[in-house]
N, C-alpha and C positions, 0 to 999 in steps of 0.2 A: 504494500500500500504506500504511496506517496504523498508527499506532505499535502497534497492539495486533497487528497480522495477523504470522505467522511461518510460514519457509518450512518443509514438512516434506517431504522424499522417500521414496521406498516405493518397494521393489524388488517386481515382483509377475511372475509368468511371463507372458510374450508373447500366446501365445493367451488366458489370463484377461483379460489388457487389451484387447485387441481387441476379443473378446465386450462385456468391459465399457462400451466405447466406442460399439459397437453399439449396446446395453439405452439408454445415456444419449441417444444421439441419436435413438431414437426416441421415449424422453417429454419430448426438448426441453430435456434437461440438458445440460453439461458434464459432465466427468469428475472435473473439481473440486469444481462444486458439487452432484452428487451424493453425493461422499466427505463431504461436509460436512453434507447431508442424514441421511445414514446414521449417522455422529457423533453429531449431535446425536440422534437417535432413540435409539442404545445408551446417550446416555448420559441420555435421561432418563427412560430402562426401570430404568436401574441407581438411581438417584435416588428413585423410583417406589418400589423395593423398600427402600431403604437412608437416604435421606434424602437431603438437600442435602448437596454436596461443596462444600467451604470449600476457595476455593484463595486461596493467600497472593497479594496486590498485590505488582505488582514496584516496586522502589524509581526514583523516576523521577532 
């Protein structure tokens, strides 16, 4: 893990995860790196429409 990567957890109901895990292994995803897939897609729909999000540098 690298200094920028952070962990996040998500509570999601049993059967959605399953399905989900399903979806992912059949196009050769993880479960991670489709949530991360999907991430970046919202948010640069949301970008798209609004512009660049300025996020502050953390202080090292």
């Amino acid at each position: 893990m690298n200094k920028n990567e952070k962990h996040f957890g998500l509570r999601v109901d049993g059967e959605i995860l399953a399905k989900f895990r399903y979806v992912c292994s059949y196009v050769g995803r993880s479960a991670n790196s489709q949530i991360i897939q999907l991430m970046l897609k919202f948010i640069a729909d949301y970008e798209k429409e609004h512009g660049e999000i300025e996020v502050p540098r953390e202080k090292e």
